[in-house]
N, C-alpha and C positions, 0 to 999 in steps of 0.2 A: 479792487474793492476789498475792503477787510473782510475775514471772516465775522466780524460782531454786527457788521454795517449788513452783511448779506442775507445774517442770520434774521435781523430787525423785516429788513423788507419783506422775506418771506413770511413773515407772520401779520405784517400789514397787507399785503396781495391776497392771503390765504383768506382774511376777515373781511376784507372788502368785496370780495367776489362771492359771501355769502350776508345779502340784506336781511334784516329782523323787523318785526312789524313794529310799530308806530304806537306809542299809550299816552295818553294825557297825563302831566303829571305836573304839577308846581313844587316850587322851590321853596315853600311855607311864605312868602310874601307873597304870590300871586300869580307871579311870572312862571311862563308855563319853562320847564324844561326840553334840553333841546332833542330832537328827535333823533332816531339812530337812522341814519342812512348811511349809505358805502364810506363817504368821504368820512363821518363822523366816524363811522369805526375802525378806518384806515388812521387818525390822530390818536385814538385808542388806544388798539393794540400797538401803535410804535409807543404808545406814551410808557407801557406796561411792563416793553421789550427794554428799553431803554434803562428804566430806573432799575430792571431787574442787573442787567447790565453792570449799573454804576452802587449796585450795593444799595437801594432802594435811594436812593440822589438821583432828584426830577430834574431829566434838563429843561432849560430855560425854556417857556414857552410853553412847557405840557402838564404844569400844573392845576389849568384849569380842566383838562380832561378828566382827572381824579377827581377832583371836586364835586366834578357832574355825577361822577357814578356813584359816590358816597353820600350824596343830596338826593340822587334817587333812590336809592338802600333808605336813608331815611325817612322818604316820605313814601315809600311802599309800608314801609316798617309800623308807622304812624297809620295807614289807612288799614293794614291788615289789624293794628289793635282795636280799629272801633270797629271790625264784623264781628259778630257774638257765634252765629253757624259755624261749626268746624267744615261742614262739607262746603259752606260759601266762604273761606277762607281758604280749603285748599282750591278751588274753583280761582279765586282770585289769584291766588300764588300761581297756579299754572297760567293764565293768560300775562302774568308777570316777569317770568321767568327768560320769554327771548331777550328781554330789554339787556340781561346781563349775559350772555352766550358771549357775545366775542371778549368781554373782558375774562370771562375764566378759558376760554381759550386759547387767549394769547398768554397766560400766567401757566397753561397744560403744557404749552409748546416749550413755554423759557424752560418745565422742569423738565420735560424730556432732552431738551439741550445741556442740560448741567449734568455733570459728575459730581457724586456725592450727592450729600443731603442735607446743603446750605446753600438756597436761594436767599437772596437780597426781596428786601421790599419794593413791592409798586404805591405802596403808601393804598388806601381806601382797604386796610385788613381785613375787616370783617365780611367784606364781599362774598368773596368765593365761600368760605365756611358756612356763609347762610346758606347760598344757592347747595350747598350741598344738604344740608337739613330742608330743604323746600323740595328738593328733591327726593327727598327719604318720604316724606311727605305727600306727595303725590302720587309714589308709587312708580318710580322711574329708576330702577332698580339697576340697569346699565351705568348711567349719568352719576347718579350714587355714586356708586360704586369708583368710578373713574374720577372724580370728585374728592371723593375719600382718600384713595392711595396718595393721589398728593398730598393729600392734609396730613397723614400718619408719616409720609416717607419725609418734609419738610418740618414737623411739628412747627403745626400750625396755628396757631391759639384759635378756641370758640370762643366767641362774643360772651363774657359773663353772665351773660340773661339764661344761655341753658343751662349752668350750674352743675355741667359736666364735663370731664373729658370727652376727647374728640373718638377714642377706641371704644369709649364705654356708651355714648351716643350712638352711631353707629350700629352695633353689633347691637344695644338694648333694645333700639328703633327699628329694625329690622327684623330681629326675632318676634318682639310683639307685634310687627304687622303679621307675619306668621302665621303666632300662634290663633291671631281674632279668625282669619282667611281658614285657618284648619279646625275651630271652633265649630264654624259654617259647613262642614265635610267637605269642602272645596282644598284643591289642590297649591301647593303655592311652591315658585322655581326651589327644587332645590340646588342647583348648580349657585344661586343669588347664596343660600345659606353657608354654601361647600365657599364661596369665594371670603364670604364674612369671615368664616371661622378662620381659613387662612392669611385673610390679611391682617387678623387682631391675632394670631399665634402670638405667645410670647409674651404681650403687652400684660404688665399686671394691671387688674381688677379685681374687684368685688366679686364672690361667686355664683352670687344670686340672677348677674346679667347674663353668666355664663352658662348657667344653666338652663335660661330662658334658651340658648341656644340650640344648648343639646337636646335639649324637649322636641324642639321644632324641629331638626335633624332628622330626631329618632323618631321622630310622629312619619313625616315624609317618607323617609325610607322603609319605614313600616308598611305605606299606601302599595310600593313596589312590592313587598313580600307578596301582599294578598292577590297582586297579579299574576304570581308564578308557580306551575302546579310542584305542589309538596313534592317532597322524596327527591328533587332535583340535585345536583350542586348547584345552580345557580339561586336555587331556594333557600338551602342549608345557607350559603355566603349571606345571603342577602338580610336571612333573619338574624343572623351571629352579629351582622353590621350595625345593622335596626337594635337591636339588645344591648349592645356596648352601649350604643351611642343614650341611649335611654336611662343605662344604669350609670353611663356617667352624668346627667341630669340628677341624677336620686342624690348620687353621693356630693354632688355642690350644694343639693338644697332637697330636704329630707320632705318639704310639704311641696314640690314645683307639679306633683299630681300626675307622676306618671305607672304608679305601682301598677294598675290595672292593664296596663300596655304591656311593661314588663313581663306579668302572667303569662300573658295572651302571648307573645314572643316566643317565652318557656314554653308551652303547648307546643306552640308550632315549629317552634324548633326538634321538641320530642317525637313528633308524628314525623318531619321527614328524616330524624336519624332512623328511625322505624321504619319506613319505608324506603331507605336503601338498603337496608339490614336484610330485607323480605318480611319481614315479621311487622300482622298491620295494625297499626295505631290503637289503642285502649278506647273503648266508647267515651 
C-alpha cells in the first residue's frame, strides 16, 4: 500500500469513527441537503485527502462531495444574513459549525502531513477560513486558534466579504473580544493572547490592531500584579512585564487609553523597588 493511499485512509477512518449531528438545510431549490453520517464523511475526508494529494485535482467521482459542502457554506451563509441578533447569529453559528468538523479536519491532517507551506486545494476555499472566523466568533479560542495556524502557515485567502487580511482578522478579533471581557472586570485567557501575539510575530500590519493587542496583554498581566504581594521578585517581574507590555500599546497608538494603567504600574513598580530596598513606600 503506498504511503499516499495509507495516508488518505487514515484520515477517512479517523472522520468516520467520529459522527456529527444532523441540520436541515437545502440546496436554494428546495432539496434538502445530504446529512453527515460516518459513511458521508468517510467520502469527505478522502475526497479532501485526495485533491490535496493531486495539487487540488478532484478525482473522478468526488466532485460532488465538494459541491455539498460549499452549497452548505452557502446556504448557512444566506440564513445567518437574514438573523438581525448578533447573539442569535452567533447561537446559530455554533449549532452550525459540526456540519463542517470533518472537512477542516481532514484539510488539519493533509497540513500536518506536508512539509513546507504549499498545500494543494481541495476546491470549496472559503470553508475552513469561515469556520475559523465563526469560531473566533463564538469564543472557541482553542479551535481558533488551530484554525488559524493553518490559514497563516498556508496562506490562505479570507473570503472578500471580511475586507481583511487573515493576520489582521485574527489577532484584531481576538484582542477586541478581550478588551469587551476586560471592560466587564472579568478575566480573559491570557495564554489565548501569549499564543495570538506569537502566531502574528513578524506579519506586517497596521499598528492600531497591534496595539489593541498589547493593551489587552498588558491589562491581563496587570490582573496578576495585583495578586502578588509588593516587594517580591515575582512582583517587581511581573509589574516590569505588565509596563512594557502596556507602554508598548501607547507607542503604536497614542489614544488606545492605557496611560492610567501605565501610572498605576509606575506606582507599583516604585513601592516594590522600595520594599526590597527596606525603605517603605511614600504614602
Amino acid at each position: 500500500m503506498s504511503p499516499a493511499r495509507l495516508h488518505r485512509e487514515r484520515i477517512a477512518a479517523l472522520a468516520a469513527s467520529r459522527p456529527t449531528p444532523t441540520i436541515e438545510a437545502t440546496n436554494g431549490g428546495g432539496q434538502p441537503l445530504p446529512p453527515h453520517t460516518p459513511a458521508r464523511e468517510h467520502r469527505l475526508t478522502q475526497a479532501v485527502a485526495i485533491a490535496v494529494e493531486h495539487g487540488g485535482a478532484l478525482a473522478p467521482g468526488v466532485d460532488p462531495i465538494t459541491a455539498q459542502i460549499q452549497l452548505r457554506l452557502q446556504h448557512d451563509l444566506r440564513r445567518l444574513k437574514e438573523i438581525k441578533s448578533i447573539d442569535s447569529k452567533i447561537a446559530a453559528k455554533r449549532d452550525m459549525l459540526p456540519e463542517y468538523r470533518s472537512w477542516c479536519e481532514a484539510l488539519l491532517k493533509a497540513g500536518r502531513a506536508t512539509d513546507g507551506n504549499d498545500l494543494g486545494s481541495a476546491g470549496a476555499d472559503d470553508v475552513l477560513p469561515t469556520i475559523m472566523v465563526w469560531c473566533i466568533d463564538i469564543g472557541d479560542w482553542p479551535r481558533a486558534l488551530e484554525l488559524a495556524a493553518h490559514v497563516l502557515r498556508f496562506d490562505v485567502a479570507l473570503p472578500a466579504r471580511y475586507n481583511r487580511d487573515a493576520a489582521t482578522l485574527v489577532l484584531e478579533e481576538i484582542a477586541t473580544a478581550a478588551l469587551k471581557v476586560q471592560a466587564r472586570g472579568e478575566a480573559f485567557p491570557v495564554d489565548v493572547l501569549e499564543a495570538v501575539d506569537e502566531l502574528t510575530a513578524g506579519i506586517d500590519m497596521h499598528d492600531e490592531p497591534r496595539a489593541k493587542l498589547a493593551k489587552a496583554l498588558g491589562t491581563e498581566l496587570m490582573r496578576r500584579v495585583d495578586a502578588i504581594e509588593v516587594g517580591t521578585p515575582a512582583h517587581l517581574a511581573s509589574a516590569s512585564l505588565a509596563l512594557t507590555m502596556l507602554q508598548r500599546a501607547q507607542d503604536l497608538h497614542e489614544r488606545i487609553g492605557v496611560k492610567g494603567n501605565i501610572q498605576r504600574l509606575q506606582k507599583a513598580l516604585a513601592a516594590s523597588v522600595k520594599e526590597q530596598a527596606g525603605t517603605p513606600p511614600a504614602a
